[in-house]
N, C-alpha and C positions, 0 to 999 in steps of 0.2 A: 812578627811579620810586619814590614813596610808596607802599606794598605797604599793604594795607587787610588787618587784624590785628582780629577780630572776638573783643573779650572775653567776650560770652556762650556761644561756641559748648560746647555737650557731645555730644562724640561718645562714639557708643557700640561703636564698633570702636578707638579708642583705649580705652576702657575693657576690651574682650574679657579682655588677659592676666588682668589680677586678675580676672575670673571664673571663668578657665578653671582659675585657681590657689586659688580659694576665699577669695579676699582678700575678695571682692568680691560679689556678689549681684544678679542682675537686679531684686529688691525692692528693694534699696537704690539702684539707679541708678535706677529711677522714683518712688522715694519723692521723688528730686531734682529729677525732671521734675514733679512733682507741686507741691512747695516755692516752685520758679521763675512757675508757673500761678499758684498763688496767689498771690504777692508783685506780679506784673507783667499776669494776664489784664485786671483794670480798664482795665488804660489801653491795653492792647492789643491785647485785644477780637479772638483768634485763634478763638476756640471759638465755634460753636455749640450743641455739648453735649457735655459730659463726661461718661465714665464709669468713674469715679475707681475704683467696684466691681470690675467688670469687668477693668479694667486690672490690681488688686492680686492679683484670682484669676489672672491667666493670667502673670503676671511671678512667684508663687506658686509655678505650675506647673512653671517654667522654672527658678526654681532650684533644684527639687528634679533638674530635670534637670542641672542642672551638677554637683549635690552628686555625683552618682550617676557623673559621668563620661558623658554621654550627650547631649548638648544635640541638637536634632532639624537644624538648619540653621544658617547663618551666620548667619540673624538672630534664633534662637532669642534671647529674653528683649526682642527692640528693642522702644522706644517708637514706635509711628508715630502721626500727626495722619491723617485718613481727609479729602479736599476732599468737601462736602457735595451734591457730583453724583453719589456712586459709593455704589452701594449698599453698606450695610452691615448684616448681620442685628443683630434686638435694637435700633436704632438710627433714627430718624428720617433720610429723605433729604429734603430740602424745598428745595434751588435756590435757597434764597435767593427764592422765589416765593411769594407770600399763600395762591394756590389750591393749594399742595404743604403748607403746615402740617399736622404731624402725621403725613405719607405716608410709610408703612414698606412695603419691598419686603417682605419678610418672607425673603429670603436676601442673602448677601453675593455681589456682583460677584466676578469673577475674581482679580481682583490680589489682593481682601482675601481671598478663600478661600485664595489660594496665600502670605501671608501668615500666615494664623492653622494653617495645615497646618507652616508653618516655623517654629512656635512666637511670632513676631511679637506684639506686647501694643500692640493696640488702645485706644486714648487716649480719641479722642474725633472729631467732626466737626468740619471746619474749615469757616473764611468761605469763601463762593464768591461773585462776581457774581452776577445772577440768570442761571441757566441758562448762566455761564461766559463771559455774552457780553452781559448786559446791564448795569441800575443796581446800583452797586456796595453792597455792606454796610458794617458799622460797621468794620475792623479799620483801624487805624492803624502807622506804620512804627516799627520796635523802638529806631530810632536816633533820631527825631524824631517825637512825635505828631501832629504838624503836617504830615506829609510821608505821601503816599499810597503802601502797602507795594505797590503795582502788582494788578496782576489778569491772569486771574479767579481764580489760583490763591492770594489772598489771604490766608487764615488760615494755610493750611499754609508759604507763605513766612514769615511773620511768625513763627508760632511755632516754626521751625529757628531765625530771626534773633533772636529773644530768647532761645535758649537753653533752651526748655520742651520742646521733644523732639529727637533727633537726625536726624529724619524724618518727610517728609512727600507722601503723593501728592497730587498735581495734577495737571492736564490740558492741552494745548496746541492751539488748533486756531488761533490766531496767535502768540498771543506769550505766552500765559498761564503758563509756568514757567519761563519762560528772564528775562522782562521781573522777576516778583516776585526771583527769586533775585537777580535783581545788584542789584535796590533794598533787598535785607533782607541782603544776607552772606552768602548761602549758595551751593550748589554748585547747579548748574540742570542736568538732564541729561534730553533728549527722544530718547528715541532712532528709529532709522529708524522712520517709518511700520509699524505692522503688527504688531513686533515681540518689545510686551508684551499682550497679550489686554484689549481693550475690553468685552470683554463685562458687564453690568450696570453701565456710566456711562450715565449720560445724555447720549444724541446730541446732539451740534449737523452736523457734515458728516463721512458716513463715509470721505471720501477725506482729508481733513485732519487728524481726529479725532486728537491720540496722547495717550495716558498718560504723565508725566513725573514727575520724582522730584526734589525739594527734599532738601537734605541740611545735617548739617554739613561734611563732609568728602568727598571723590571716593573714597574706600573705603565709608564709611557708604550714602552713593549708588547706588554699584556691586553693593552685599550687595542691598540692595532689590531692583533692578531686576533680576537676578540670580534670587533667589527668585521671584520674578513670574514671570519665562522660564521659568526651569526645572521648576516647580513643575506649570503649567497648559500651558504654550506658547500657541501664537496659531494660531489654524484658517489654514491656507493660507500662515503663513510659518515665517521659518528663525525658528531660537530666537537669540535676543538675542546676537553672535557673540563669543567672549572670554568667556561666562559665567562664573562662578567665584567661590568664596567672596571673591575677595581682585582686587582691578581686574589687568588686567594691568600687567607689569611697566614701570617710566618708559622713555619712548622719545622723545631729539633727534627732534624735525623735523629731516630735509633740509633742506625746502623750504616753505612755506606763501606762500599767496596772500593779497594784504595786499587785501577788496573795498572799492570806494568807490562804494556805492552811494547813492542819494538820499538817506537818514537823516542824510549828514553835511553837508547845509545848517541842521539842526538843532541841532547842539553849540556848545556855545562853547568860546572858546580852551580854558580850564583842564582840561577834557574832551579836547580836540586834543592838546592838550601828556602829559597822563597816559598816551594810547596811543601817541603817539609815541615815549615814554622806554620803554615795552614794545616794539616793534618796535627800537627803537634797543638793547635787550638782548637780544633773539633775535640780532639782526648781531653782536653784540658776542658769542655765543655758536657762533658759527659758522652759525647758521640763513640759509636765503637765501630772502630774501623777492622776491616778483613782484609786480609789480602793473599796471594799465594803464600805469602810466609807464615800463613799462621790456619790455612785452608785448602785440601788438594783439588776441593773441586775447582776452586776458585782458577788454581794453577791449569787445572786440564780446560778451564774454559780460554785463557789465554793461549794458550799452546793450538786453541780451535781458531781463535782468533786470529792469530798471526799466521796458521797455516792456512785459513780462508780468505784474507781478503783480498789479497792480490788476485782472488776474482772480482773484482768489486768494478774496475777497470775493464775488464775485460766483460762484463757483463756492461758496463755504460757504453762500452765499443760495438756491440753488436747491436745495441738498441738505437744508436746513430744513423745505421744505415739508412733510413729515412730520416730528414731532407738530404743528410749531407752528403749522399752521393751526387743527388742530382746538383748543388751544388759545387762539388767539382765537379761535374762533366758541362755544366754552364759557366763556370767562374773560372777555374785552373787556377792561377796561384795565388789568384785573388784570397782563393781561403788560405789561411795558415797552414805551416807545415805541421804543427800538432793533430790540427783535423786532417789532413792528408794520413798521416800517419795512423791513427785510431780506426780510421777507414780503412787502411789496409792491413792491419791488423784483422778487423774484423769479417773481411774478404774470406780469411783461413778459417774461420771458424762457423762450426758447421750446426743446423739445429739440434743434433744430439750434445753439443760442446756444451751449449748454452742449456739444455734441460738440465744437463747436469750441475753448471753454477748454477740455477736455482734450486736446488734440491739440497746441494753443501751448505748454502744460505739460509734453507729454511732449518736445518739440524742444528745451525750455530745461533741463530733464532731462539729454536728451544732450549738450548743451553743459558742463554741469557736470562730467559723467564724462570727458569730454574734456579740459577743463581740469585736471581730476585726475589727469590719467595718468601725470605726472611730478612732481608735489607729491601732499604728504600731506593736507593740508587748507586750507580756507580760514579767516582770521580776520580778523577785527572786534569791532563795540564790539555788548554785550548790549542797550543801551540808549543813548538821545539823550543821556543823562546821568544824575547822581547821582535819587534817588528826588523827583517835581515837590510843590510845596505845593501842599494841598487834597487832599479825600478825594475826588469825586465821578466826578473826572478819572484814570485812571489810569494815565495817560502815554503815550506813541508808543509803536504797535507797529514802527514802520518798521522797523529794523535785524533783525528776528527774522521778518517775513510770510516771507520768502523759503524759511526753512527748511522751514517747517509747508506751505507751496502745494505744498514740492518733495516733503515726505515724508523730509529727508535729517535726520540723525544731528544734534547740535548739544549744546553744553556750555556756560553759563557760568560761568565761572569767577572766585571773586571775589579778584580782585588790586590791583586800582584805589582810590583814596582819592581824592576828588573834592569840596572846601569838607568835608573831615569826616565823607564820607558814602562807602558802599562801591558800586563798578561794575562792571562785569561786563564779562569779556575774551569772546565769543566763540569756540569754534571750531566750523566745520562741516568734514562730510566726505561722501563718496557713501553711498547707501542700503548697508544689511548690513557698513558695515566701525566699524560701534559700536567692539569691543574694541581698533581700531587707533588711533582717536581718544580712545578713554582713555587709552592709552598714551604719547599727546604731552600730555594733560592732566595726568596725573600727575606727568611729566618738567615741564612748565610749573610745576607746584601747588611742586613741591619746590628748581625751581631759579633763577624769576625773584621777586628779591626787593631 
């Protein structure tokens, strides 16, 4: 396997010791972040606004708090990229939408309040599609400009992949953190449905809806989403399981489930071959891999799989009806055609349509848990492939809808080299067992190379 070795990355929990030893300075480690923005934002076009201020007062803040012996939390002094859906006080939220120019919540959402509580240094707003699910923005891929950094979680992938911050939140309600992370090198991590507090993003489908975390590194990752949990928690669920300043500890897979669902009529060989030499290192590692070729259940789950999810869409369409009708009937074509479209989709479909995708949902659900009861998780490819040329288009969500319809936990990881360009490994696991799926992540992160 060609292990894909991202020379921009800067992580900021590789940097910890020398802060925690005084070597080192959370001003000076965003002075870095800061250096990088400027050298490479032109052509990479992550930011929609900077708050170069801002950031120097609270990274200011932060090392007076190391100087002192006291730092407030794990991610006390981090740089994070904020995706331009999620409110953020002092800050413009705009969607990537004409009619949102200039629109301030005038507080921070959740995750950024339990952020800036943990001492966290506030960057800047990243690209987003419009509204996470429509026409894409300007940001281009950190490895090729020419190649589309994925969506919607756009900016904030890009700018971990160029090395301008060690972090960044974005959203997933298909494929939007997990599809940018494996086209930009970074760490992609959604965790179960519910888990991290939605509160003040802007809805697209509350059953689908998650907050996810762009990283440099599966510790960097793990601190974020971490502080998020812990910080605020989520109304009506458990806190993010395994929390902790620090991921939990590397843990072999047993067993993992090898899926071959419909996305791989989409790859080509060199992509085939890439994840095969990963599967062919798990065996080679003692891992025991399943798959339909060697398990029928495994088979009748994919065959559920493939014949459910194209509800998945049509369940995020009907949960839109609120704002985005009102929406169009204030803005007209100010909104994109894709929401025009979703909208009218949604129009035909009736409350019995929709009881019924939830109920196919929840049967494919238990099939999942089922299939998991004697493997740790399942894995696949993050993506059809390396990051596609053209900005407009931002690639197949196929291999990642499954996660987001299910609500289940999900990481990409990036280990893959594919023509020069980095891919993203998959893994998923059942709802609430996050901390156990980082722990085969980690063990993967450190020991297929």
């Amino acid at each position: 396997m060609k292990r894909w070795h991202n020379p921009n990355i800067l992580s900021f929990a590789q940097a910890l010791p020398g802060m925690a030893s005084g070597k080192r300075t959370p001003r000076e480690f965003l002075e870095r972040c800061l250096e990088v923005i400027a050298a490479r934002e032109k052509t990479v076009k992550a930011f929609v606004t900077l708050d170069a201020q801002g950031a120097r007062n609270a990274a200011d803040a932060a090392t007076k708090r190391y100087r002192a012996g006291r730092p407030l939390s794990a991610v006390d002094g981090m740089p994070v990229a904020i995706k331009d859906i999620i409110a953020t006080a002092g800050l413009a939220t705009q969607m990537n939408c004409p009619a949102f120019n200039g629109w301030q919540s005038g507080q921070d959402a959740a995750c950024v309040s339990a952020l800036r509580h943990g001492g966290a240094v506030i960057v800047g707003k990243s690209v987003t599609t419009e509204f996470a699910i429509g026409y894409s923005g300007p940001t281009t891929n950190p490895f090729d400009p020419e190649r589309t950094p994925g969506g919607s979680s756009s900016g904030s992938a890009a700018a971990v992949g160029a090395g301008m911050v060690p972090a960044g939140l974005g959203t997933q309600t298909q494929a939007s953190t997990l599809r940018p992370a494996s086209y930009c090198g970074a760490v992609g991590f959604k965790p179960t449905h519910g888990a991290l507090h939605t509160g003040g993003i802007h809805p697209l489908s509350a059953t689908c809806d998650h907050l996810g975390i762009l990283a440099a590194t599966l510790d960097d990752a793990w601190r974020v989403a971490s502080q998020i949990s812990l910080g605020f928690g989520s109304p009506g669920y458990p806190p993010l399981s395994g929390a902790g300043a620090n991921p939990p500890a590397p843990q072999k897979p047993r067993k993992l489930i090898r899926l071959y669902t419909r996305g791989w009529t989409e790859i080509d060989s060199d992509t085939e071959d890439a994840f095969d030499d990963t599967i062919a290192l798990l065996q080679a590692a003692g891992v025991k891999i399943a798959s339909r070729d060697n398990d029928a259940a495994i088979a009748k789950l994919e065959q559920e799989l493939d014949a459910g999810v194209d509800g998945a869409i049509a369940i995020v369409a009907y949960e839109m009806k609120w704002p985005y009708e009102d929406y169009i009937a204030r803005f007209g074509d100010v909104i994109g055609k894709r929401i025009h479209g979703l909208i009218a989709d949604a129009r035909k479909m009736t409350p019995a349509n929709y009881e019924a995708l939830l109920a196919n949902r929840r049967g494919v659900r238990a099939l999942v848990h089922d299939a998991l009861r004697d493997a740790d998780g399942c894995i696949t490819l993050a993506a059809s492939g390396p990051a596609i040329l053209g900005h407009e288009y931002t690639g197949s969500r196929t291999f990642l809808i499954y996660g987001s319809w299910l609500g289940l936990p999900a990481f990409s990881l990036p280990l893959l080299q594919v023509s020069g360009l980095p891919l993203g490994v998959q893994l998923l696991g059942v709802p609430d067992s996050d901390g156990k799926l980082c722990a085969l992540a980690n063990w993967m992160m450190k020991n297929l190379d």
